[in-house]
Gaussian input, Z-matrix of N, CA and C with variables (Angstrom, degrees):
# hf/3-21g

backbone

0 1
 N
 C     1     B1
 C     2     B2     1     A1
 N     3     B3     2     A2     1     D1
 C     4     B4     3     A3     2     D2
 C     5     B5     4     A4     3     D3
 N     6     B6     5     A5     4     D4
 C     7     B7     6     A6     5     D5
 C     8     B8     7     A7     6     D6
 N     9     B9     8     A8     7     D7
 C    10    B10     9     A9     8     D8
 C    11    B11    10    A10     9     D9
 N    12    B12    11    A11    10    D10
 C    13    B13    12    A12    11    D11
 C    14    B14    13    A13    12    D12
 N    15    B15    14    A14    13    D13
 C    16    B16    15    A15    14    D14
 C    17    B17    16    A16    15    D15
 N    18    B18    17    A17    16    D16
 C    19    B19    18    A18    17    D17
 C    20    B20    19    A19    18    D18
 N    21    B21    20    A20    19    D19
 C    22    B22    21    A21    20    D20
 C    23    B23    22    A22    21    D21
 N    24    B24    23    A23    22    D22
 C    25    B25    24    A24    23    D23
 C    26    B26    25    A25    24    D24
 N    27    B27    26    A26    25    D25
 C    28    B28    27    A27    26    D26
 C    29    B29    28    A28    27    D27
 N    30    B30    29    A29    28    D28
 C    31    B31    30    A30    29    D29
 C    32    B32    31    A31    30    D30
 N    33    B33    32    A32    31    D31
 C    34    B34    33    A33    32    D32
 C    35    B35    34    A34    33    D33
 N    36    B36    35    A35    34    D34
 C    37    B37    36    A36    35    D35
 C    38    B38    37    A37    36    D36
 N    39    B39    38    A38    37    D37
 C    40    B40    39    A39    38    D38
 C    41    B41    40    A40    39    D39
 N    42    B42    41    A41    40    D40
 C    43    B43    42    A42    41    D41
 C    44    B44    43    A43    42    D42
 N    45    B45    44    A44    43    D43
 C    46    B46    45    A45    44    D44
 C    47    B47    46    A46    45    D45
 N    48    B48    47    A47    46    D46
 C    49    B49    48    A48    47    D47
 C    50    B50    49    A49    48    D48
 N    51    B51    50    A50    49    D49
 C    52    B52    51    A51    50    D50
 C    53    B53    52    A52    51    D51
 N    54    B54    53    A53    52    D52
 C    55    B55    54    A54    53    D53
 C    56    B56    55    A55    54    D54
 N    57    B57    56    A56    55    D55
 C    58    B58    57    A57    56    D56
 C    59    B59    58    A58    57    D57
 N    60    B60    59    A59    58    D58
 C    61    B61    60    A60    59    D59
 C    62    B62    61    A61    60    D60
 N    63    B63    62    A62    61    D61
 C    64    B64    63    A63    62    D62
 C    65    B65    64    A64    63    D63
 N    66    B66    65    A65    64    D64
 C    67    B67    66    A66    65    D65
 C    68    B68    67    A67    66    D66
 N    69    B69    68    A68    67    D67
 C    70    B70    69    A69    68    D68
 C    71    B71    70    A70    69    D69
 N    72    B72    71    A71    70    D70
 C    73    B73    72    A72    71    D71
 C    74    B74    73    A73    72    D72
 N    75    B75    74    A74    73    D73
 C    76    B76    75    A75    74    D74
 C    77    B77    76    A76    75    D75
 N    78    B78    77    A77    76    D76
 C    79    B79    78    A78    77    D77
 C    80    B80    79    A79    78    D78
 N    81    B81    80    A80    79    D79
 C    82    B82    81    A81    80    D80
 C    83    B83    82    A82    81    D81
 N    84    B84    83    A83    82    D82
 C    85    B85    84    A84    83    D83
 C    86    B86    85    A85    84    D84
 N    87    B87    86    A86    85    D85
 C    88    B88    87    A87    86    D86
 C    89    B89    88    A88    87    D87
 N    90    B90    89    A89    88    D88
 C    91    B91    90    A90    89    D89
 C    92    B92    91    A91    90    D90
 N    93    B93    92    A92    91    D91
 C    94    B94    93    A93    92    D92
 C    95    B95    94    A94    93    D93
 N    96    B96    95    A95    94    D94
 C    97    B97    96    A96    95    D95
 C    98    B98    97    A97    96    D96
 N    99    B99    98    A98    97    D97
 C   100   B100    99    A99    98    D98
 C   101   B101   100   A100    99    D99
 N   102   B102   101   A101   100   D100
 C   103   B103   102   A102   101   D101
 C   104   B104   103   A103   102   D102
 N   105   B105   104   A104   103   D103
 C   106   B106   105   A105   104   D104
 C   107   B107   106   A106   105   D105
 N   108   B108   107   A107   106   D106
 C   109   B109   108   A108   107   D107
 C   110   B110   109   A109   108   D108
 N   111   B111   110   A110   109   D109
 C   112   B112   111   A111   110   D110
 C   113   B113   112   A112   111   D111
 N   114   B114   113   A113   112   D112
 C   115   B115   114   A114   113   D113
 C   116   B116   115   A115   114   D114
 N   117   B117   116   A116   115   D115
 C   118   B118   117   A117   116   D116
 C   119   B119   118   A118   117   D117
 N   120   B120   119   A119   118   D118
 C   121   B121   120   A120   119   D119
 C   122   B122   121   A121   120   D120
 N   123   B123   122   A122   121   D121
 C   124   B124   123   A123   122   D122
 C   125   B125   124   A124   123   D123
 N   126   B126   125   A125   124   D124
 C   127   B127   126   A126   125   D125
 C   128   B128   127   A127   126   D126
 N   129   B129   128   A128   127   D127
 C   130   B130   129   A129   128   D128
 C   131   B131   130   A130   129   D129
 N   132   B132   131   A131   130   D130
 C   133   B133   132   A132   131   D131
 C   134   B134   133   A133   132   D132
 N   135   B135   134   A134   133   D133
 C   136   B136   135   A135   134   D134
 C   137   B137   136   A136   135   D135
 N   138   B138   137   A137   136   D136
 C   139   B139   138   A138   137   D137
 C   140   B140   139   A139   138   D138
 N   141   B141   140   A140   139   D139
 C   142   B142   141   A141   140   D140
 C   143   B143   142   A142   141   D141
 N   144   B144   143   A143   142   D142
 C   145   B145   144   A144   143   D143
 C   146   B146   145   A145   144   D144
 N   147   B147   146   A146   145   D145
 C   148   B148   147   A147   146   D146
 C   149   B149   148   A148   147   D147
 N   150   B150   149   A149   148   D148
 C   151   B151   150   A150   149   D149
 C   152   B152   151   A151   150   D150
 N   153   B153   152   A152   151   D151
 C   154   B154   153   A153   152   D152
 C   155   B155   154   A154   153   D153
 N   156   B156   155   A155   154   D154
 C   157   B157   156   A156   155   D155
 C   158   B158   157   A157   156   D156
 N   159   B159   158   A158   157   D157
 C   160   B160   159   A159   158   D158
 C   161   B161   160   A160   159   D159
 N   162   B162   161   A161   160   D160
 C   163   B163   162   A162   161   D161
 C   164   B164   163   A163   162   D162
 N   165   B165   164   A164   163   D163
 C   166   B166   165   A165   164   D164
 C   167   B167   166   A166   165   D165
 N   168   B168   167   A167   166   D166
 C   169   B169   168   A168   167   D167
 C   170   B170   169   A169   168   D168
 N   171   B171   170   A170   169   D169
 C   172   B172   171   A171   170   D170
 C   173   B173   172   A172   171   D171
 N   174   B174   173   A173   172   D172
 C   175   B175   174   A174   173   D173
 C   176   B176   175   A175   174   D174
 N   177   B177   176   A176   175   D175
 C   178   B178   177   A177   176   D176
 C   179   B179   178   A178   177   D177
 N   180   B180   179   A179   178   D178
 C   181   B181   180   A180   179   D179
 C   182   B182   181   A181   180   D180
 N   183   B183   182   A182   181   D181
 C   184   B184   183   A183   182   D182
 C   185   B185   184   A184   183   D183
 N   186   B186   185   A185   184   D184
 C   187   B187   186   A186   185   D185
 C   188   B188   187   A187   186   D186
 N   189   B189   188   A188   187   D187
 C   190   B190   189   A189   188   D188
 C   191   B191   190   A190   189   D189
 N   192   B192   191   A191   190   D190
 C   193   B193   192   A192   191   D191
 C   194   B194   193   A193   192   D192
 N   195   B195   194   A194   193   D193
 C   196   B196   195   A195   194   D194
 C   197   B197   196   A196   195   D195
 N   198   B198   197   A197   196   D196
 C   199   B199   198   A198   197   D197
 C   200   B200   199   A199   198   D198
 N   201   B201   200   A200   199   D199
 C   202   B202   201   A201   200   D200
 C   203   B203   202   A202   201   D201
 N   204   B204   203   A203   202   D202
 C   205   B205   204   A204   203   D203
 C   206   B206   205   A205   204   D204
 N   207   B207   206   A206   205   D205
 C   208   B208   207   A207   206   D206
 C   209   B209   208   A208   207   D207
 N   210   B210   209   A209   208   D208
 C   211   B211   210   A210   209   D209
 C   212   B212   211   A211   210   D210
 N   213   B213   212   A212   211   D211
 C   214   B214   213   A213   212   D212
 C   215   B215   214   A214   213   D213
 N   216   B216   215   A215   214   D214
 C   217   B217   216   A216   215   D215
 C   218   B218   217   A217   216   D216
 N   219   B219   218   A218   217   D217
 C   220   B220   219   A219   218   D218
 C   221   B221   220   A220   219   D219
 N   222   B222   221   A221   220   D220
 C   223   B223   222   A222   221   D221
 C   224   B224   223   A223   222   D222
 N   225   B225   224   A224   223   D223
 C   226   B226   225   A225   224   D224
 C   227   B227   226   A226   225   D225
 N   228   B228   227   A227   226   D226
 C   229   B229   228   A228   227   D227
 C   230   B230   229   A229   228   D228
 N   231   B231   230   A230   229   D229
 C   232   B232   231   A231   230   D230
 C   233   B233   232   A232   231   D231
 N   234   B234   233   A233   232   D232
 C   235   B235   234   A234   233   D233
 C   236   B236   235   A235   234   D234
 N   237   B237   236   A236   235   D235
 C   238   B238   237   A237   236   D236
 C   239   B239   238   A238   237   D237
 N   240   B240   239   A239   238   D238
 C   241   B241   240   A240   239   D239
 C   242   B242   241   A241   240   D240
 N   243   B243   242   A242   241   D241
 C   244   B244   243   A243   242   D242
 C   245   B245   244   A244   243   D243
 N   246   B246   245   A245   244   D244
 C   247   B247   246   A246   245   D245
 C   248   B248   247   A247   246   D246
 N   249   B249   248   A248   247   D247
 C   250   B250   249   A249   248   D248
 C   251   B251   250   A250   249   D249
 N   252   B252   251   A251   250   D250
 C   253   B253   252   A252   251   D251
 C   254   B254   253   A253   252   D252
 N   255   B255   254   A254   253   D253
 C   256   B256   255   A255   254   D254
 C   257   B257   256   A256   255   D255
 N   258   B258   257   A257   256   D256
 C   259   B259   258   A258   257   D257
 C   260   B260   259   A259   258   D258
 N   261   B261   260   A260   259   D259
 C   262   B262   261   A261   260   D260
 C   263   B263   262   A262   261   D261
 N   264   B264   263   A263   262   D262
 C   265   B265   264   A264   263   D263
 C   266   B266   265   A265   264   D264
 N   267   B267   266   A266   265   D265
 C   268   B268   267   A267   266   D266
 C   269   B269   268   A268   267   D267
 N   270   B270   269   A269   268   D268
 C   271   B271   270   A270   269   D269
 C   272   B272   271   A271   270   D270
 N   273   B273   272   A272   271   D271
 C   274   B274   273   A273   272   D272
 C   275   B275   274   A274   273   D273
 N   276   B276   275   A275   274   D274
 C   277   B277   276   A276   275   D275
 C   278   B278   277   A277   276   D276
 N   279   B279   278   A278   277   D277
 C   280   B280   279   A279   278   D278
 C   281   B281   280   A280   279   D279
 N   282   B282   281   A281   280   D280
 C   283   B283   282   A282   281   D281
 C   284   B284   283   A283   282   D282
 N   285   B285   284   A284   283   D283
 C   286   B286   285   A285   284   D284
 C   287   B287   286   A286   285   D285
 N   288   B288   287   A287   286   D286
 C   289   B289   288   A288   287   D287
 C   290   B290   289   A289   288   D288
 N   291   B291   290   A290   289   D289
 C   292   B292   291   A291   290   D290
 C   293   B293   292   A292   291   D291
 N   294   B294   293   A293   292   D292
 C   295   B295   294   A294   293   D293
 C   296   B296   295   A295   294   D294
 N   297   B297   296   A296   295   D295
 C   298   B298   297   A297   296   D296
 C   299   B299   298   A298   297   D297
 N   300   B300   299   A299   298   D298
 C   301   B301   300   A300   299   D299
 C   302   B302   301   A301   300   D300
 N   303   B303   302   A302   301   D301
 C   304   B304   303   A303   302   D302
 C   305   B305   304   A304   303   D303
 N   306   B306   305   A305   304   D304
 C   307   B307   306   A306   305   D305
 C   308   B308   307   A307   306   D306
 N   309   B309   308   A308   307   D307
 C   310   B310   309   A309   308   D308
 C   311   B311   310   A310   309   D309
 N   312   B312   311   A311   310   D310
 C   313   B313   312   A312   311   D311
 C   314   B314   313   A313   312   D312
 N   315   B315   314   A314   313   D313
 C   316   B316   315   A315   314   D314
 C   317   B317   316   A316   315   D315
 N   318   B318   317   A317   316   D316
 C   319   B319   318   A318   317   D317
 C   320   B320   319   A319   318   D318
 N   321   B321   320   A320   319   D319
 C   322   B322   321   A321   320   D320
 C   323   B323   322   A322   321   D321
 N   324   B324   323   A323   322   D322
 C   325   B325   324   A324   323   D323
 C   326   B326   325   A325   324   D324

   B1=1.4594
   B2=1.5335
   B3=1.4838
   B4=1.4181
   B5=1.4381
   B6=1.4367
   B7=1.8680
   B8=2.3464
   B9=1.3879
   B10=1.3596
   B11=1.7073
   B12=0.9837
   B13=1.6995
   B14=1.6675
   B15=1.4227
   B16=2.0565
   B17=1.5321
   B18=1.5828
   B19=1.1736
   B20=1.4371
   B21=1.1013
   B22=1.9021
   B23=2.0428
   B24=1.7063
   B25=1.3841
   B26=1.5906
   B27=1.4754
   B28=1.6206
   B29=1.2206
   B30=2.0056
   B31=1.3104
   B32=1.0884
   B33=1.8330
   B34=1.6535
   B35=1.2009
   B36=1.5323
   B37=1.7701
   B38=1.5302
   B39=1.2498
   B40=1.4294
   B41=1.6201
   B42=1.5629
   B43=1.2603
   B44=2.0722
   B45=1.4754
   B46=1.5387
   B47=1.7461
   B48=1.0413
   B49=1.5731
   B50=1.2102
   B51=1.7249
   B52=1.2264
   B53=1.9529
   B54=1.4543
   B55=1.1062
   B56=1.2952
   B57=1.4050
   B58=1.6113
   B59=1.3190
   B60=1.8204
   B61=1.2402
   B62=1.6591
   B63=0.9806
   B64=1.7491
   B65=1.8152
   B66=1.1492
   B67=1.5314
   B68=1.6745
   B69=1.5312
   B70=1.2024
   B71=1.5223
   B72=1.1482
   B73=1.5866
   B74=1.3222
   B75=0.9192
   B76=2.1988
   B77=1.7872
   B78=1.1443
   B79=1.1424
   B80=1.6180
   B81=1.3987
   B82=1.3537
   B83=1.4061
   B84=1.7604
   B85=1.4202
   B86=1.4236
   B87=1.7742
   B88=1.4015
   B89=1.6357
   B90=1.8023
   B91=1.6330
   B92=2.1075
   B93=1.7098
   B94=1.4305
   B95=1.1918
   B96=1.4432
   B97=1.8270
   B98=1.4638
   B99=1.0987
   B100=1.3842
   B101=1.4882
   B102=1.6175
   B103=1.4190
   B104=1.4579
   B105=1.3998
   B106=1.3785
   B107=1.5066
   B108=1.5407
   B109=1.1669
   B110=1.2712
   B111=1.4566
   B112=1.3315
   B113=1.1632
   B114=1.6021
   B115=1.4029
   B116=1.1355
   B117=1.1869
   B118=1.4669
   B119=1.7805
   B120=1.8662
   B121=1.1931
   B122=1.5724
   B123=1.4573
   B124=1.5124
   B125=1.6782
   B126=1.1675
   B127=1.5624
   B128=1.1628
   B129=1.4026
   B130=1.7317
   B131=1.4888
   B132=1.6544
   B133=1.2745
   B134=1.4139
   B135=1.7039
   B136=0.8285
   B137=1.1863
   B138=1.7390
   B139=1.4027
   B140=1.4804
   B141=1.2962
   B142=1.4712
   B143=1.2533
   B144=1.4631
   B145=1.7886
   B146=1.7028
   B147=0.7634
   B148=2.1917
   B149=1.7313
   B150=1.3772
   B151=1.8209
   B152=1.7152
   B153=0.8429
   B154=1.4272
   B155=1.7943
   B156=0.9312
   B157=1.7877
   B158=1.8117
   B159=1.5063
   B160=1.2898
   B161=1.6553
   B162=1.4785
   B163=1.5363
   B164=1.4368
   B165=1.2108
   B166=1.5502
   B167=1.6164
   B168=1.5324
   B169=1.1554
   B170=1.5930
   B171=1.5893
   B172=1.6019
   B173=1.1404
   B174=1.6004
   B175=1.1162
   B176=1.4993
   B177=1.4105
   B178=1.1717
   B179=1.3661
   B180=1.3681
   B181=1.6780
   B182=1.8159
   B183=1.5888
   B184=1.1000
   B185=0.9909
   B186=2.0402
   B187=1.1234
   B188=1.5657
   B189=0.9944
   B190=1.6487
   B191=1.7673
   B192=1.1944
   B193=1.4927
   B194=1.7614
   B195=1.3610
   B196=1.6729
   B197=1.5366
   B198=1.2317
   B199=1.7211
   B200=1.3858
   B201=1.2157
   B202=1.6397
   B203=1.6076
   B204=1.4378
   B205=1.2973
   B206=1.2068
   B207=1.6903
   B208=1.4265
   B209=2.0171
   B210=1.0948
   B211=1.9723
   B212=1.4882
   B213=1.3386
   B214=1.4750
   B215=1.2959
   B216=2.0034
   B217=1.3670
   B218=0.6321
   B219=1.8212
   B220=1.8070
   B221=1.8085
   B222=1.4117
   B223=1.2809
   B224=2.1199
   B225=0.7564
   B226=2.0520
   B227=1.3867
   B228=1.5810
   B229=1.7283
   B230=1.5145
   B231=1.7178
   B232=1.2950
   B233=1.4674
   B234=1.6492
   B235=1.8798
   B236=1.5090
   B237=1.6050
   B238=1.5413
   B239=1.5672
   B240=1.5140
   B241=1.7825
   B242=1.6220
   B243=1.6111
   B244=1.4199
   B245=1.3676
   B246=1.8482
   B247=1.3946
   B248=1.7700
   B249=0.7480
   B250=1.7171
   B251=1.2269
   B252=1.4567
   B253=1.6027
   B254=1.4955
   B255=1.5798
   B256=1.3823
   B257=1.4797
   B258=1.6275
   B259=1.9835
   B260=1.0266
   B261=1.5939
   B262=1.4868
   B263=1.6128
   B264=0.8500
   B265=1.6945
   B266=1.6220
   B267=1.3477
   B268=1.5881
   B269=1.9039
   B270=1.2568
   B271=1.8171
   B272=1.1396
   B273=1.1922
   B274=1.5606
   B275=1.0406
   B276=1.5412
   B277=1.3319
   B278=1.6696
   B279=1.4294
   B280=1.6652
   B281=1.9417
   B282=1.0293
   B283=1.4902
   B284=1.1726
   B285=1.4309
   B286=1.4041
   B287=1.8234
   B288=0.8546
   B289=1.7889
   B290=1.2621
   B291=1.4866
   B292=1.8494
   B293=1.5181
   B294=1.0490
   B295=1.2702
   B296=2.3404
   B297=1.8322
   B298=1.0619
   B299=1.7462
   B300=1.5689
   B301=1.0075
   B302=1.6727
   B303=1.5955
   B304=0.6533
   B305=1.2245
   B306=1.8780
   B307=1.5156
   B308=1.7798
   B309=1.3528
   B310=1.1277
   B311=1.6990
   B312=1.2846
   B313=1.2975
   B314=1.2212
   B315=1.4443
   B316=1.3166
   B317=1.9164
   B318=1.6042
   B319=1.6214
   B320=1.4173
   B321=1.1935
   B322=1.9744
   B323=1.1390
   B324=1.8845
   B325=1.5944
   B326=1.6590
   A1=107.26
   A2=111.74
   A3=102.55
   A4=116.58
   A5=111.81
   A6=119.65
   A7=86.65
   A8=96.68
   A9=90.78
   A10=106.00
   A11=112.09
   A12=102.10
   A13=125.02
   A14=87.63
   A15=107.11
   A16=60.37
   A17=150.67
   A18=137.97
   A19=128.78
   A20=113.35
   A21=116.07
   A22=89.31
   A23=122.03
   A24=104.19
   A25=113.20
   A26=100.24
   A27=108.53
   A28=83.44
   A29=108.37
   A30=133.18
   A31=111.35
   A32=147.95
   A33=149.74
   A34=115.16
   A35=125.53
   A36=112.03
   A37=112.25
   A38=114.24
   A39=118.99
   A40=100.63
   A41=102.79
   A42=117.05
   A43=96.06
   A44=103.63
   A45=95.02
   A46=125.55
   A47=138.40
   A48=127.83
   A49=67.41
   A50=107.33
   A51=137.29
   A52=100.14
   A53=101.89
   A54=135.83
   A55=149.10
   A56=126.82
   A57=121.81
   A58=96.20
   A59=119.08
   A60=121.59
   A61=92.29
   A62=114.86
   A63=112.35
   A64=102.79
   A65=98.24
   A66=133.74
   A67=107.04
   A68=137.59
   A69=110.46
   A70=103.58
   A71=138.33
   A72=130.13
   A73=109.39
   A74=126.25
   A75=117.19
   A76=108.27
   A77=130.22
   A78=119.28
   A79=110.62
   A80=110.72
   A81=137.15
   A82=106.95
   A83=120.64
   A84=108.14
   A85=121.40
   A86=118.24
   A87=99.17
   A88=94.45
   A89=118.62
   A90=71.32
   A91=63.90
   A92=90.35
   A93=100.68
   A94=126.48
   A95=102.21
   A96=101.22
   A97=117.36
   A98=129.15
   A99=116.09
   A100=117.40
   A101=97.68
   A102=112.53
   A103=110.38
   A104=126.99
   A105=148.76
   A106=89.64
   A107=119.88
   A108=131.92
   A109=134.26
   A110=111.43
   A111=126.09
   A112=126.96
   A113=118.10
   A114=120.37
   A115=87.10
   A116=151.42
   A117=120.15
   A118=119.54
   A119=115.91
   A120=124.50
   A121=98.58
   A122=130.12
   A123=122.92
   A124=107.48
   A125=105.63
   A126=119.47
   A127=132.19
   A128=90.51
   A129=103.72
   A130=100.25
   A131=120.11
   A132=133.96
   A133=118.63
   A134=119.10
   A135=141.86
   A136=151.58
   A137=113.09
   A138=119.07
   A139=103.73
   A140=137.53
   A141=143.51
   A142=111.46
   A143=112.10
   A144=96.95
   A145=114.09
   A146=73.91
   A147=80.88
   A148=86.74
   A149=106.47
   A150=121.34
   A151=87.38
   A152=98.34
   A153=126.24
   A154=113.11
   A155=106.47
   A156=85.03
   A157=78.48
   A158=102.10
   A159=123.40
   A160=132.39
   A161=112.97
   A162=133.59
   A163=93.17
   A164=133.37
   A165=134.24
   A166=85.06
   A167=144.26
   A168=114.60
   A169=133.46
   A170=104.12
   A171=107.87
   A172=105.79
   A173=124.60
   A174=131.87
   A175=117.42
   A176=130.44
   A177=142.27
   A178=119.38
   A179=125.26
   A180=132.87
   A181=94.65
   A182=113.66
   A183=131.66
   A184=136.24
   A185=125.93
   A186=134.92
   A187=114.33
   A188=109.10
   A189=104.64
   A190=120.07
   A191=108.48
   A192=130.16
   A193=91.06
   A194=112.81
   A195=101.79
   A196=113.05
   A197=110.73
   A198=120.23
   A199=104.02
   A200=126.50
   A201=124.19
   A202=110.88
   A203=102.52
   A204=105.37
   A205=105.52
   A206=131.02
   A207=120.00
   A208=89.01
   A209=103.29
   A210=114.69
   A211=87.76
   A212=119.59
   A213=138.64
   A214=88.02
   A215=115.34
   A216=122.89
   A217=101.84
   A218=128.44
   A219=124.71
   A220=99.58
   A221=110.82
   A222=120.71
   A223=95.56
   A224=126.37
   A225=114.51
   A226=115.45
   A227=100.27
   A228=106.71
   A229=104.05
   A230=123.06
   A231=143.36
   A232=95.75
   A233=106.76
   A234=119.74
   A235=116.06
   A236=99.27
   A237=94.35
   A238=112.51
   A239=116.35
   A240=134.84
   A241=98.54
   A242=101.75
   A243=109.88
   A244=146.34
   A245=96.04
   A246=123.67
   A247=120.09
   A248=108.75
   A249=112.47
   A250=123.09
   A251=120.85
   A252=111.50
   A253=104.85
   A254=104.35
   A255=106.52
   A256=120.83
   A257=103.55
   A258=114.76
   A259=88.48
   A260=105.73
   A261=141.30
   A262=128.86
   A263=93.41
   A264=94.68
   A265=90.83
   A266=111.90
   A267=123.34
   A268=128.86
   A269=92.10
   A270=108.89
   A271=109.77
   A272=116.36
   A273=107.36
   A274=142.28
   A275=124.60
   A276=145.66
   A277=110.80
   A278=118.69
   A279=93.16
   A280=99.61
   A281=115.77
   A282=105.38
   A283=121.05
   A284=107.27
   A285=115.52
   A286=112.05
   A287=110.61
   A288=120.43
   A289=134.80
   A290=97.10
   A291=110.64
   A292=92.38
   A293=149.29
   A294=122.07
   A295=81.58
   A296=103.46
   A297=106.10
   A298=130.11
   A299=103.50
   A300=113.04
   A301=100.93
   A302=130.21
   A303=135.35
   A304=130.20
   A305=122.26
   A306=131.57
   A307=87.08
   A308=123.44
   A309=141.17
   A310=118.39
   A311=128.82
   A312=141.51
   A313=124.23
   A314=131.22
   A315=122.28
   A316=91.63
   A317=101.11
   A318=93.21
   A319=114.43
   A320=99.07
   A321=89.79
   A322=119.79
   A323=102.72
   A324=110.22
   A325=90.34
   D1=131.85
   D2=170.52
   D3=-98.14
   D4=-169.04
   D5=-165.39
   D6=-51.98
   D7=-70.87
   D8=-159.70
   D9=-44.70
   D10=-82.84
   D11=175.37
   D12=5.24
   D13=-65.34
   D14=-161.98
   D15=-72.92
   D16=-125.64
   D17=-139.21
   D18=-18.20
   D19=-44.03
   D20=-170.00
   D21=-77.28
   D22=-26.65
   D23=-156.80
   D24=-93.38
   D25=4.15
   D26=-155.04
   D27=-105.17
   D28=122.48
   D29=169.87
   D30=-63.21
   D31=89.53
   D32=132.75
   D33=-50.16
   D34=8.21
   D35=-176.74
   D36=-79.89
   D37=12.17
   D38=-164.21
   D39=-120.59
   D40=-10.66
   D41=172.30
   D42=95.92
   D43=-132.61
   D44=-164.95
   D45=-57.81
   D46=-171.15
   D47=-178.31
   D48=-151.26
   D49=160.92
   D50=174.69
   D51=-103.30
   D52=148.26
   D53=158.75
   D54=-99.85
   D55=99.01
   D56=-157.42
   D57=-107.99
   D58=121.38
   D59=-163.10
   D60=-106.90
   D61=138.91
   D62=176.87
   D63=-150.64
   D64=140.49
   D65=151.31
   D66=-4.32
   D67=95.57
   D68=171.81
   D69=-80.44
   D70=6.97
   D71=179.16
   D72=-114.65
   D73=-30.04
   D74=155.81
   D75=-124.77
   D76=14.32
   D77=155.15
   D78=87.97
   D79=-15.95
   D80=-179.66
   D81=-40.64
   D82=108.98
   D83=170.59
   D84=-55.52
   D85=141.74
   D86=178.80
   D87=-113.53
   D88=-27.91
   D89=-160.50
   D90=-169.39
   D91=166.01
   D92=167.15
   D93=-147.38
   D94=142.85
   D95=-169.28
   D96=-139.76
   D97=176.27
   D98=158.36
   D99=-109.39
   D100=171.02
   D101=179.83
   D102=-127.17
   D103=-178.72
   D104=-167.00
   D105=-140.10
   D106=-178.47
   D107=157.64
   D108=-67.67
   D109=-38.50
   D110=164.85
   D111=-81.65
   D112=1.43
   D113=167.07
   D114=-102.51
   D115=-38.97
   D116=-170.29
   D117=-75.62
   D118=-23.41
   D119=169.23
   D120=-62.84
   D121=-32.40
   D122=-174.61
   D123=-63.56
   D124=-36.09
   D125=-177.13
   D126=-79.11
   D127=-18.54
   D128=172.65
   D129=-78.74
   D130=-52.74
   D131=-161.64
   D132=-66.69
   D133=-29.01
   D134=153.34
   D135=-84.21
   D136=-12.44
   D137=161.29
   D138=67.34
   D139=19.44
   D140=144.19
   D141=-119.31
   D142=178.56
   D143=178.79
   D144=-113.05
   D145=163.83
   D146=-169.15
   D147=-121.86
   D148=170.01
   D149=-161.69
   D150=-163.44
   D151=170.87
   D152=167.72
   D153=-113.02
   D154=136.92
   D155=-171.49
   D156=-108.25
   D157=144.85
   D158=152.77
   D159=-61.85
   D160=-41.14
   D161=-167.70
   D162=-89.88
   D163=-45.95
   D164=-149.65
   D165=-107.64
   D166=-15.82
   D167=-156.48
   D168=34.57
   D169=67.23
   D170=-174.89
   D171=-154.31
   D172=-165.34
   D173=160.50
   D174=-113.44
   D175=115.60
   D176=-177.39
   D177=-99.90
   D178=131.94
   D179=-178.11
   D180=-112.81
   D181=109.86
   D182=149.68
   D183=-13.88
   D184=51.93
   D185=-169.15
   D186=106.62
   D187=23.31
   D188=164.96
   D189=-98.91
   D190=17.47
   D191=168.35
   D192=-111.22
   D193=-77.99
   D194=-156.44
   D195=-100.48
   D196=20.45
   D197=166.76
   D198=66.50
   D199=20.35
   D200=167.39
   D201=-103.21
   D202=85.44
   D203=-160.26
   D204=-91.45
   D205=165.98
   D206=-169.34
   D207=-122.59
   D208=131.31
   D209=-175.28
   D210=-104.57
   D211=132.85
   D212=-162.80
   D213=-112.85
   D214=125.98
   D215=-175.08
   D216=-125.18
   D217=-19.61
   D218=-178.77
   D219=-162.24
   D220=138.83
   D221=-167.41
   D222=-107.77
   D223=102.38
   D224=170.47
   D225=-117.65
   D226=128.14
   D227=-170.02
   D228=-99.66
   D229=124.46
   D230=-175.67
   D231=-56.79
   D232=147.77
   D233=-179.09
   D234=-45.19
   D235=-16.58
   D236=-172.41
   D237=-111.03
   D238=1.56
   D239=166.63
   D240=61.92
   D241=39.12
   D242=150.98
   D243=-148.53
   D244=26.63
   D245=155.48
   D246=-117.58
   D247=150.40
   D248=169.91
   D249=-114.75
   D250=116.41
   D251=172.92
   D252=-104.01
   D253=121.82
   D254=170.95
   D255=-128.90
   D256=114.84
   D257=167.90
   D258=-62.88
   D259=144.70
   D260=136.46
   D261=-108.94
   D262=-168.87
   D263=172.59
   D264=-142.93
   D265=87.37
   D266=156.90
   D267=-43.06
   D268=132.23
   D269=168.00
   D270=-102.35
   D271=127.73
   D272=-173.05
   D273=73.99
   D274=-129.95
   D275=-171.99
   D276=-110.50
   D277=118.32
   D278=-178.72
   D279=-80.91
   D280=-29.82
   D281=-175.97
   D282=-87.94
   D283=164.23
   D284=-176.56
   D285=-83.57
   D286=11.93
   D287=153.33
   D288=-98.78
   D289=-0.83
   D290=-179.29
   D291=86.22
   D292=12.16
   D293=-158.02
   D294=-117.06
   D295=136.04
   D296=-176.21
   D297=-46.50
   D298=-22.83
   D299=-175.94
   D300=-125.83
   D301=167.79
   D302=160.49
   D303=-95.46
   D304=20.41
   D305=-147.89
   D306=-159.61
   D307=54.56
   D308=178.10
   D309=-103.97
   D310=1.41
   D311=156.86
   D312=-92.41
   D313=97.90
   D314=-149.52
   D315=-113.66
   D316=138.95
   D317=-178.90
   D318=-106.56
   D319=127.78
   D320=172.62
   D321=-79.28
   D322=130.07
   D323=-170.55
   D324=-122.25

């Protein structure tokens, strides 16, 4: 599938889709966000990832405040073309606590 495709196939009628950003070198979830359409055309175009922020109502690029930028190595659309899993190759920290991952509270069950 190319950029236009994965664009024309990815269901927004529900409004945002979630994003599962993971590790292209151990697969390691780092962090999750949502997107719009035009953040994900920003991400294609740009080869980092862009989000929509919920709290700020905006469009956010993944480290252009704290230089932990996320490099987009593979884009994959879920059976139902309304999740996105996207490898990167991470700078830094994916969270906004410094901490590498954003899934660093582990609960005992």
């Amino acid at each position: 599938m190319n950029a236009n495709e994965l664009l024309e196939s990815v269901d927004f009628t529900k409004g945002l889709i979630p994003a599962i950003i993971v590790d292209v070198e151990n697969d390691e979830v780092l962090m999750l966000a949502y997107m719009n359409k035009e953040s994900l055309k920003k991400t294609i175009e740009t080869k980092t990832t862009w989000f929509w922020s919920r709290s700020r109502n905006e469009y956010w690029n993944k480290g252009a405040t704290s230089g932990h930028f996320q490099y987009v190595k593979s884009i994959s659309l879920d059976c139902d073309n309304d999740t996105l899993l996207i490898k990167v190759e991470q700078v830094g920290a994916a969270c906004h606590t410094g901490s590498r991952s954003c899934f660093f509270k582990t609960v005992d069950i």
